[in-house]
C-alpha positions as CSV (number, residue, x, y, z in Angstrom):
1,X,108.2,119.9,91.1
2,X,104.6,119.3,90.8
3,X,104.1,122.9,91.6
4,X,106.7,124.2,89.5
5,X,104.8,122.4,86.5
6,X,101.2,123.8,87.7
7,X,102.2,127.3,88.0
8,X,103.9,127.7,84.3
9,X,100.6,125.7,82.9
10,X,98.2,128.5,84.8
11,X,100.8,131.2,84.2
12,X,100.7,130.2,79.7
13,X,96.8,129.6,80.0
14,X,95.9,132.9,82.0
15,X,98.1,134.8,79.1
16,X,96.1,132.7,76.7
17,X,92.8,133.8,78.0
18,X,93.6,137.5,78.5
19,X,94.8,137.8,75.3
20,X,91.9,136.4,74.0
21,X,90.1,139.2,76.2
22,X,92.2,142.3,74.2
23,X,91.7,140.3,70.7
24,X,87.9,140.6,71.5
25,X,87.7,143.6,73.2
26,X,90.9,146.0,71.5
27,X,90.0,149.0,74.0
28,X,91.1,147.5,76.6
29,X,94.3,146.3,75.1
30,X,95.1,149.9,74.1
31,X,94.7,151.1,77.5
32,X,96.2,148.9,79.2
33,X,99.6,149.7,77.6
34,X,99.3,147.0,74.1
35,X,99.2,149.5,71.2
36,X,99.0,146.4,69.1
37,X,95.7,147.1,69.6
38,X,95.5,151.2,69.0
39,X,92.8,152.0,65.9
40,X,90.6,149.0,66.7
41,X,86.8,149.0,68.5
42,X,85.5,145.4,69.6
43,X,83.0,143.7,67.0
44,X,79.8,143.4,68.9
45,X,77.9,141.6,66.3
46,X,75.8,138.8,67.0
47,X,78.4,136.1,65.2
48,X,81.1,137.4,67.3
49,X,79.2,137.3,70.8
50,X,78.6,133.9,70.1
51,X,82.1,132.9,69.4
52,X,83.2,135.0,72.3
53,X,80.8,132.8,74.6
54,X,82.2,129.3,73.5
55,X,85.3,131.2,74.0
56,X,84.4,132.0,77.7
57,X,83.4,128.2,78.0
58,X,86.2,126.8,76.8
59,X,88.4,128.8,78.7
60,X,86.8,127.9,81.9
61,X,87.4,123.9,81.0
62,X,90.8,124.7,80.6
63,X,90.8,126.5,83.9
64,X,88.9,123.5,85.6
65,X,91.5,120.7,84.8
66,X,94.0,122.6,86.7
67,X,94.2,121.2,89.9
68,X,94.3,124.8,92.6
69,X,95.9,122.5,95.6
70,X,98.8,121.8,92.9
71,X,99.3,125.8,92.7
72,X,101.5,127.9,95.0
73,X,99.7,130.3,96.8
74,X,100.0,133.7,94.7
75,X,99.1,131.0,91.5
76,X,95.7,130.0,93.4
77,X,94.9,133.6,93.9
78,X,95.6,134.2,90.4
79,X,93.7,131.3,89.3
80,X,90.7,132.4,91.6
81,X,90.3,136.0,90.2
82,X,90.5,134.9,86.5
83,X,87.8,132.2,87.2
84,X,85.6,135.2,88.7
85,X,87.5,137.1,85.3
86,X,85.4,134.6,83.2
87,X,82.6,134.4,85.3
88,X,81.9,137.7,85.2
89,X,82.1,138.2,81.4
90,X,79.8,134.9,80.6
91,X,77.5,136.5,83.4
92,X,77.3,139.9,81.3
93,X,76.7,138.0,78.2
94,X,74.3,135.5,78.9
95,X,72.3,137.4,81.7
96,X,72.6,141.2,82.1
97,X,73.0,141.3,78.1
98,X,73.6,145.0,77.7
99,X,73.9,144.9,74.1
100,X,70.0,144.3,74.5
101,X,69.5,146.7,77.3
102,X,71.9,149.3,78.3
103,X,73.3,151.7,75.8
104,X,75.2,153.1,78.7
105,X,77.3,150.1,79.2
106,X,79.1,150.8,75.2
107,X,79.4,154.5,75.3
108,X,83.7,154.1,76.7
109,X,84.7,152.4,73.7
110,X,84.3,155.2,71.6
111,X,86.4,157.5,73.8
112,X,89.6,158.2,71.6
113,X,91.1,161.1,73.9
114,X,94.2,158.3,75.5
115,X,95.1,158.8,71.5
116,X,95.3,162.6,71.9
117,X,96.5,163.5,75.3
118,X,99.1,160.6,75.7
119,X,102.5,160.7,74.3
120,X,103.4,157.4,73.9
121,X,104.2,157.7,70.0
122,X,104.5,160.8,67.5
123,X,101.4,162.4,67.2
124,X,101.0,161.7,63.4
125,X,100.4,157.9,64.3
126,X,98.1,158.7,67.1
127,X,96.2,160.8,65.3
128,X,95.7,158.0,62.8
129,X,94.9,155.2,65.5
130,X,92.5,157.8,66.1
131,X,91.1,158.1,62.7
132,X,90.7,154.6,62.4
133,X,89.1,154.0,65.7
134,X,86.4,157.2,64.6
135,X,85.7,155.4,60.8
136,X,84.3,152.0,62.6
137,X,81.7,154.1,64.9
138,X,79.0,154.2,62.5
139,X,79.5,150.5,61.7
140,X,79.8,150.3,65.5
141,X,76.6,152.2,66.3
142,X,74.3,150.5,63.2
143,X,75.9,146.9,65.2
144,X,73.9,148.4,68.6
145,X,71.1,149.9,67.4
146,X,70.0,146.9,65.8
147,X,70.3,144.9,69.2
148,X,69.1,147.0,71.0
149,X,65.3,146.0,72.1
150,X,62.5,148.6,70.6
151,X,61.3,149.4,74.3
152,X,64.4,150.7,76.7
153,X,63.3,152.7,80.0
154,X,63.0,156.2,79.6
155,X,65.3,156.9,82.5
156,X,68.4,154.8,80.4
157,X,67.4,156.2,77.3
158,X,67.7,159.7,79.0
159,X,71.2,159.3,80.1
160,X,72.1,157.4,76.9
161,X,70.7,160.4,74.8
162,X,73.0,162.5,77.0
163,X,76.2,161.0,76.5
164,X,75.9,159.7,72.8
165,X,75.3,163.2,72.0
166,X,78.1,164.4,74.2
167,X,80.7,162.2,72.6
168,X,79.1,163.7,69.4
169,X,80.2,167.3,70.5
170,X,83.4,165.6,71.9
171,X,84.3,164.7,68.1
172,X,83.0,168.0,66.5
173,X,84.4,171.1,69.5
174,X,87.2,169.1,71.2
175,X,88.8,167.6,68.9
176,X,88.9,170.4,66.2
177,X,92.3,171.6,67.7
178,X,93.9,168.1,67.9
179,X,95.7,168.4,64.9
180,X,97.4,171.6,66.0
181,X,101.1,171.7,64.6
182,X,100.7,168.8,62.3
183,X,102.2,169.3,59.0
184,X,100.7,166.5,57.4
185,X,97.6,167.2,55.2
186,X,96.5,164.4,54.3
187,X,96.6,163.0,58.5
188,X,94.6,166.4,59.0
189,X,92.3,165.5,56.4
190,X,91.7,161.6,57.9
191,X,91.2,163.0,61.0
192,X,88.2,165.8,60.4
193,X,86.5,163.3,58.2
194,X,86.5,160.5,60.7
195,X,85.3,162.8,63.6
196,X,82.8,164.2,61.5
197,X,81.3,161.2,60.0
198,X,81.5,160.0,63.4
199,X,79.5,162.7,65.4
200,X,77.2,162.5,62.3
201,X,77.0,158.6,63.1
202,X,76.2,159.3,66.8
203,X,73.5,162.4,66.2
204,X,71.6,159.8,63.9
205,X,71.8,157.3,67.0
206,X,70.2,159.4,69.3
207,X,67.6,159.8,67.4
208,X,66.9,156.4,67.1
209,X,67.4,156.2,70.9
210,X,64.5,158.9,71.3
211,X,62.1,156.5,70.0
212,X,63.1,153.8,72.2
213,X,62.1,155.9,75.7
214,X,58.5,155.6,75.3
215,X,57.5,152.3,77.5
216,X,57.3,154.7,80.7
217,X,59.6,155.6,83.6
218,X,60.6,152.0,84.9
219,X,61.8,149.0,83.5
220,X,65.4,149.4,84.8
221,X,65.1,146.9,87.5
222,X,67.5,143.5,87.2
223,X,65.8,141.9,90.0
224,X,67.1,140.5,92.8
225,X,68.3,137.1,91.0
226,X,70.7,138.9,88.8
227,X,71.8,141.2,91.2
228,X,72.7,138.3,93.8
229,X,74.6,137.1,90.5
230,X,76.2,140.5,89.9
231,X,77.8,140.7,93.1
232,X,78.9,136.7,93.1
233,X,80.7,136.9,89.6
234,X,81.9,140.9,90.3
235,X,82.8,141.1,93.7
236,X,83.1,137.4,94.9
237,X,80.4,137.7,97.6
238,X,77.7,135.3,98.2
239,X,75.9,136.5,101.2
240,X,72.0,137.3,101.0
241,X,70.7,140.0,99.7
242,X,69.1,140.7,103.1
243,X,72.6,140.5,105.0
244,X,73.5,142.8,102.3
245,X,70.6,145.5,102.7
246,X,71.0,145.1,107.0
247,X,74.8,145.9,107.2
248,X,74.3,149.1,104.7
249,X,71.1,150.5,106.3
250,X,73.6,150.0,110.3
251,X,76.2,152.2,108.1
252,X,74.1,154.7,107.4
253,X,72.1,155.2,110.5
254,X,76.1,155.0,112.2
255,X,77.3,158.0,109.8
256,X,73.5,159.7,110.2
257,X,74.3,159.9,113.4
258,X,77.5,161.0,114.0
259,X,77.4,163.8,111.4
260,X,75.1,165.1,113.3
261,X,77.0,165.1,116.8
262,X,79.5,166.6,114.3
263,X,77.5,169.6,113.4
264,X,76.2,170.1,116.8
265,X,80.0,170.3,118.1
266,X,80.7,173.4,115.4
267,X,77.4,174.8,116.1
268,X,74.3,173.4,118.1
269,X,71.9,175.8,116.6
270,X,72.1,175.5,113.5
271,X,71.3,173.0,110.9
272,X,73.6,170.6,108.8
273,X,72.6,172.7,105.3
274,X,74.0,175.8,107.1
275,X,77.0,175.0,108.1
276,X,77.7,172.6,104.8
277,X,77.2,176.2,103.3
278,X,79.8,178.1,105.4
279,X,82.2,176.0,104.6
280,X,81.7,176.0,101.0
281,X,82.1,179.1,100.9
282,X,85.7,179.0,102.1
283,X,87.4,177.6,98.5
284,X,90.0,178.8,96.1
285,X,89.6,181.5,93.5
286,X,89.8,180.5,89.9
287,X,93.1,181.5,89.0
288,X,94.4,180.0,92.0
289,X,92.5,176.3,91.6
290,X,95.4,174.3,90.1
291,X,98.1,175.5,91.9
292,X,96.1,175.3,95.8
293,X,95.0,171.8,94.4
294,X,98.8,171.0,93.6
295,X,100.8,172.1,97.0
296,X,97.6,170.5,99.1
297,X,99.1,166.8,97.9
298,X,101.9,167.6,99.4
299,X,100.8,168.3,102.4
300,X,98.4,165.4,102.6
301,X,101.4,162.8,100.8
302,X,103.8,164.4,104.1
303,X,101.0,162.9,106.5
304,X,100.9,159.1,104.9
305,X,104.8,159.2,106.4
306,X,104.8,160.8,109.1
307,X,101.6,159.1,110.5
308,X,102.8,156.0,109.3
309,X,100.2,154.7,107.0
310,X,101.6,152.9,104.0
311,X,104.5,152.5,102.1
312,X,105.0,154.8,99.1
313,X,106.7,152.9,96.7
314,X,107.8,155.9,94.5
315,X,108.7,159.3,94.5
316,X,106.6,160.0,91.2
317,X,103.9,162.7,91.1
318,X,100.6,163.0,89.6
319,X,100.1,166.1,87.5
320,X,97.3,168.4,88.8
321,X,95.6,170.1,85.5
322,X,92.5,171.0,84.3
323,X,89.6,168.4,83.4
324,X,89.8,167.8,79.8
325,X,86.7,169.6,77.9
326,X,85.2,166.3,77.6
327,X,84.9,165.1,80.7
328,X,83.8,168.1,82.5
329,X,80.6,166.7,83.7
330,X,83.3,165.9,86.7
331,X,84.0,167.8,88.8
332,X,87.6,165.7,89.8
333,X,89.1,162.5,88.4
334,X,92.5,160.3,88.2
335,X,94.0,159.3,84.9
336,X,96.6,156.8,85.4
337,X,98.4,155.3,83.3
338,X,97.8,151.9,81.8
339,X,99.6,149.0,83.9
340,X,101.9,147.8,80.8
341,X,102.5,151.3,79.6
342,X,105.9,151.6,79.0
343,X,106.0,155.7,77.3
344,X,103.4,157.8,78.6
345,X,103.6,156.4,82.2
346,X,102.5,160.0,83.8
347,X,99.3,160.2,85.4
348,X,96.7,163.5,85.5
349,X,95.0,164.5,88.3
350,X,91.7,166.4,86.7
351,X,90.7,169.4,88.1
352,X,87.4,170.9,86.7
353,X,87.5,174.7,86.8
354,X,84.7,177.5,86.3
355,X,84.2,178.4,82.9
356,X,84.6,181.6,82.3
357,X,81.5,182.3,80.3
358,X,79.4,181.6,83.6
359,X,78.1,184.7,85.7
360,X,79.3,185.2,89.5
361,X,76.3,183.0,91.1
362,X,77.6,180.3,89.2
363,X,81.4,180.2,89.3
364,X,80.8,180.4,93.4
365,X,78.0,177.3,93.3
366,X,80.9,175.7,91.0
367,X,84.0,176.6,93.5
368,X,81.7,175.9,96.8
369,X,82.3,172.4,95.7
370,X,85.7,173.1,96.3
371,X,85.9,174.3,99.1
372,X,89.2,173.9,100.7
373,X,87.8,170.5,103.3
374,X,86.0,169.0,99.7
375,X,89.0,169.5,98.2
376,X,91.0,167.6,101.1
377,X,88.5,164.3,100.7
378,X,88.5,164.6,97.0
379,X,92.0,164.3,97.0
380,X,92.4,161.7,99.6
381,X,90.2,159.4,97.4
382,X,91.5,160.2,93.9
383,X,95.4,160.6,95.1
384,X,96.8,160.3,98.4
385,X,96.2,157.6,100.1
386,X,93.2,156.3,97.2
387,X,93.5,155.8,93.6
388,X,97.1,157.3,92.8
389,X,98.8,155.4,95.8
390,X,96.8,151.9,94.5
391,X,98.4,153.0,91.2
392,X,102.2,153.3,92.0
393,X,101.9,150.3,94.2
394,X,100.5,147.8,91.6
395,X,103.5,149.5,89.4
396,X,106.5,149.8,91.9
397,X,105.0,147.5,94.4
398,X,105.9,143.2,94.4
399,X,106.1,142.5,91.4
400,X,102.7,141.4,90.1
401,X,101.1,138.4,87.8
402,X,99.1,139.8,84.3
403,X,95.7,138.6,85.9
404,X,96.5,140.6,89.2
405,X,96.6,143.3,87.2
406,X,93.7,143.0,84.4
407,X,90.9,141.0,87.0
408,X,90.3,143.6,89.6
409,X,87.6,143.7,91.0
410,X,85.2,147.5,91.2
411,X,84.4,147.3,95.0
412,X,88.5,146.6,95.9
413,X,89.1,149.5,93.4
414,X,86.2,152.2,94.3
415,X,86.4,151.0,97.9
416,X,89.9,151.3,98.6
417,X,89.6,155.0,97.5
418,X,86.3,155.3,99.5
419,X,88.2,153.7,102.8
420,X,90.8,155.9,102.7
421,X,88.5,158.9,103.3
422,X,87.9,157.4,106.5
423,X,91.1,155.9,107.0
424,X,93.0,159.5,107.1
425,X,90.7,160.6,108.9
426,X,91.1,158.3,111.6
427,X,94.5,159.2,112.2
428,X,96.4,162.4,113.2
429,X,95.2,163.9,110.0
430,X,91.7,164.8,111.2
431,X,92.9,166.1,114.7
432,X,90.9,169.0,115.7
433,X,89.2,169.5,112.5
434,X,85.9,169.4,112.9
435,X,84.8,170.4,109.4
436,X,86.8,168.2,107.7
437,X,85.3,165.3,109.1
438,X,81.7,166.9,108.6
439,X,82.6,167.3,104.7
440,X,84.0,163.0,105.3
441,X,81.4,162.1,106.4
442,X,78.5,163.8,103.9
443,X,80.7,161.6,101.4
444,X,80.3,158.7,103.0
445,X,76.6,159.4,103.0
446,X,76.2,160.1,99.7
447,X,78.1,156.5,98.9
448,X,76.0,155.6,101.7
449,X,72.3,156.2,99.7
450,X,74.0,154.9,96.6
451,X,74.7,151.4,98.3
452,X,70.7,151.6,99.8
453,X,69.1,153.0,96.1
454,X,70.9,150.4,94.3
455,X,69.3,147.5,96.3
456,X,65.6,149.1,96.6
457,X,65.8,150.1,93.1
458,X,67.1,146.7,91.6
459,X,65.5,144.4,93.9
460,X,62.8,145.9,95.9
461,X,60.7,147.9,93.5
462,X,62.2,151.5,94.8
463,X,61.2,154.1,91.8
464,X,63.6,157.2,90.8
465,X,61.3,160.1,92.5
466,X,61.7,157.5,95.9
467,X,65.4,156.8,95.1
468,X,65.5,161.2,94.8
469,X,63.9,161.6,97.9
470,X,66.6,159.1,99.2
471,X,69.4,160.9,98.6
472,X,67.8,164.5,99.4
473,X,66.9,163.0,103.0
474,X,69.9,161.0,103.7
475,X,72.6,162.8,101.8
476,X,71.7,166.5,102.3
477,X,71.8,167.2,98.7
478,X,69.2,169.4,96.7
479,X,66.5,168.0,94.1
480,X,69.4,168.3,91.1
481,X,72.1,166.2,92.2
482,X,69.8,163.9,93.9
483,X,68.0,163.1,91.0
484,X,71.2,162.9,89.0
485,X,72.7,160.2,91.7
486,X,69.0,158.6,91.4
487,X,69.8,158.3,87.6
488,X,72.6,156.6,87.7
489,X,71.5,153.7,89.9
490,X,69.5,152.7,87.1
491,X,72.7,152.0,84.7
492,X,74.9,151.3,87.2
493,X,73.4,148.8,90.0
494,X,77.0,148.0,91.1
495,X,77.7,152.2,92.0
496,X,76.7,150.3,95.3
497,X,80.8,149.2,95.1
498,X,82.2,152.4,96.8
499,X,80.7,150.9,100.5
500,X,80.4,147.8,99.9
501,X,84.1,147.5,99.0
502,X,84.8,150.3,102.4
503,X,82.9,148.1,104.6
504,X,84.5,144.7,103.2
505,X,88.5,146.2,103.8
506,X,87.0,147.5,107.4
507,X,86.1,144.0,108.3
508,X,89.4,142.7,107.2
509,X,91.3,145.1,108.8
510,X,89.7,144.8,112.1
511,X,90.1,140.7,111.8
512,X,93.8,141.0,110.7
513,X,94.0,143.5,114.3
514,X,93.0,140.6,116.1
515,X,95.1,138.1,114.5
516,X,98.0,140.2,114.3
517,X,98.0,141.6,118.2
518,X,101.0,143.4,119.0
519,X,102.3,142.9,115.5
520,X,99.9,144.7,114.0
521,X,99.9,148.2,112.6
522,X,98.4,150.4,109.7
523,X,100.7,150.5,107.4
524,X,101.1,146.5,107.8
525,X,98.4,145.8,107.0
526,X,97.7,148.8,103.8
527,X,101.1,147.4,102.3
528,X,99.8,143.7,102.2
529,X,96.5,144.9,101.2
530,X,97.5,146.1,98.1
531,X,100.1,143.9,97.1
532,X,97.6,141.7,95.5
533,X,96.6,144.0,93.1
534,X,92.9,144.6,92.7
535,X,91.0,141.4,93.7
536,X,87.6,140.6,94.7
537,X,87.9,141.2,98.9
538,X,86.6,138.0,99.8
539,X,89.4,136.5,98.2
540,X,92.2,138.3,100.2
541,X,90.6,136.9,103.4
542,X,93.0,133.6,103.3
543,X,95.6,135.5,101.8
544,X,95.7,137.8,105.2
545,X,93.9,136.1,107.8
546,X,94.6,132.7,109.2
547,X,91.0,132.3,110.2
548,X,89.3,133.9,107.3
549,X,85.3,133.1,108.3
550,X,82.6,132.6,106.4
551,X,81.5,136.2,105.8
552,X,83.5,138.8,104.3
553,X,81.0,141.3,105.3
């Protein structure tokens, strides 16, 4: 009885509090499946941050009084990820404050394509979401530049220049044929003016950006306090920093090592670059990049059954089509749709292909990169067993609470996709495919550098021509993607997430073998893996193990 009485007071308060999270920050509303919320970007003024805090505060009282023993144990899991939930956000506000510091951190909210490519409503009244969302950008923009510090590092301010003006073009060149079969003038009219007096908005920013690179090269750094913090209130792990840095540096050394068996098995005389080469060479034509892309899930969805390695709870397909124009600094992603959407419940599988005004030289660089094995790993991560298969089991799966499905936590999410490289290749799948594993494993290593760079970059005084060098040396890559990688530690200390979160779901999977004996298997264990949603690992430790330890790593 007891029970019964705690769980409906978490279950009202945890609907409460993430409410109170789409009220403050609409976007995610929206894409989560609320349309309530369509038309509306969050107020990030100073008077509103501050009522969001005592918000946060308040919330986590209410939290508090619940007693967890009192809870049932899906309710305590609950309860624990929205604790980190509010942790997480007070931590952003009151510590990492990126309204101060990282333009980079703002630039999604102003991303209105959901409006145009998802038909959830008639077009007419997405269109004029959109409208309204594009009219508050310059009030939006004035709101950031104004707290934004007059000294940023030249390296954020480079990326933020970057993508402020590429949402810019995004208004003005992709969105000019949005209104395509509309009959409605004055919804045509709303919607050119609102895109153009938002790109004009956004041009105007960047140039205020420009004069807020000039304080030199460095200056990204969060030091190690925060980034201790980061991954307490993010991830749910409180291990030191050195732990940390020692388990990634054995990873890498492990893969370092064994891609290089890997190579010498294909061909002992010649060096990684050259065969990483030959096989990029081997990749679909253009015309033929979509469809090769399409049948290859198929093949790759057979293997999760017939090697037994988790439950697919559905028999819906992703769509396999061309990146939107956009987003074609990608060269793949997965668009799923929002948990709570209830219409437009199809998800895209984003395919970037060459464009056609590019010479020979550089549609083959392009297609090297997708190469058939690429293509394979790419679509392990993105589809089958990685993002899509997380997707259709948080929507078909058990039957999940709201905060199992809005708390999630980025190392369960980028390192479930990231282990199931691994994973697939572990099995039957990588039989006798030496190339495959090669192209597996020089993922891994690039996840690999991005774990080490964001530690020596945020904590131990590593600079972006070192953090370069990194991922030249250790990753294989040339100068230009290195540096690019390098760039986007300094924005993004938690891209560390992909391994981190891999190496966390290795550990409990190994422990759950022990534990489990003769009972275990693989798809065992995948299925009650993700029938929690998208928590913080550490937390699934009780949840799956009767002897969880003190260490999820």
């Amino acid at each position: 009885m007891a029970q019964d009485k705690a769980n409906k007071t978490f279950n009202l308060l945890s609907e409460k509090l993430i409410k109170e999270h789409w009220d403050f920050y609409p976007t995610a509303g929206s894409r989560i499946g609320h349309h309530q919320y369509d038309g509306r970007l969050p107020d990030l003024s100073p008077a509103q941050n501050a009522r969001r805090v005592l918000e946060l505060k308040s919330g986590q009282k209410e939290l508090q009084r619940i007693n967890s023993k009192d809870l049932s144990d899906a309710e305590r899991m609950s309860s624990q990820m929205l604790d980190l939930f509010l942790q997480r956000e007070l931590f952003v506000f009151n510590d990492l404050k990126p309204l101060e510091n990282n333009p980079m951190r703002h630039i999604g909210y102003l991303n209105v394509s959901g409006y145009i490519h998802r038909n959830y409503a008639p077009l007419e009244d997405r269109l004029r979401a959109a409208s309204r969302t594009m009219r508050q950008v310059p009030d939006f923009l004035n709101v950031l530049d104004k707290a934004l510090v007059k000294q940023l590092s030249s390296y954020l301010v480079e990326m933020s220049i970057e993508s402020y003006s590429g949402m810019a073009g995004f208004y003005r060149k992709d969105l000019a044929g949005a209104t395509n079969g509309i009959t409605d003038f004055e919804v045509i009219k709303e919607f050119n003016q609102a895109r153009e007096a938002a790109a004009s908005a956004l041009e105007n920013f960047v140039v205020q950006l420009k004069d807020r690179g000039n304080s030199g090269p460095e200056g990204f750094s969060i030091g190690p306090k925060l980034y201790a913090r980061m991954l307490a209130t993010g991830e749910g792990l409180d291990a030191p920093l050195s732990h940390i840095a020692a388990i990634g540096q054995t990873n890498l050394d492990e893969n370092l090592s064994r891609i290089k068996e890997i190579a010498q098995s294909i061909s002992p005389s010649r060096a990684i670059t050259d065969i990483v080469e030959e096989v990029g060479r081997n990749h679909p034509q253009p015309h033929t990049l979509i469809s090769e892309t399409q049948n290859m899930l198929e093949d790759i969805r057979q293997a999760l059954t017939d090697f037994d390695v988790i439950s697919v709870p559905s028999d819906d397909r992703c769509l396999v089509i061309e990146t939107p124009g956009y987003m074609r600094y990608a060269f793949a992603a997965m668009d799923t749709a929002g948990p709570l959407e209830t219409k437009a419940t199809e998800s895209f599988y984003y395919v970037t292909p060459v464009d056609d005004s590019w010479n020979y030289r550089q549609k083959e660089e392009w297609l090297s990169n997708f190469n058939y094995d690429t293509l394979k790993i790419i679509s392990i991560h993105e589809v089958y067993p990685g993002h899509f298969i997380h997707h259709l089991h948080n929507r078909y799966g058990e039957k999940l609470p709201l905060v199992n499905r809005v708390a999630t936590a980025y190392s369960f999410t980028e390192g479930w996709a990231h282990y199931a490289e691994q994973m697939m290749l572990e099995t039957q799948y990588g039989d006798l495919q030496p190339r495959l594993l090669l192209t597996q494993l020089l993922e891994a290593l690039v996840r690999n550098c991005r774990y080490m760079c964001s530690l020596q970059m945020h904590t131990g005084g590593m600079t972006l021509d070192e953090a370069t060098q990194f991922f030249m040396e250790n990753a294989f890559m040339s100068e230009l993607p290195a540096r690019r990688e390098a760039l986007r530690g300094t924005f993004d200390p938690g891209y560390l997430n992909y391994t981190l979160g891999k190496l966390m779901i290795l550990k409990l999977r190994e422990d759950f073998k022990k534990e489990q004996r003769n009972a275990y298997s693989l798809k065992r264990f995948h299925d009650r893996l993700l029938s929690f949603g998208g928590p913080a690992i550490p937390l699934l430790r009780p949840a799956l193990l009767e002897q969880p330890g003190k260490s999820a790593l």
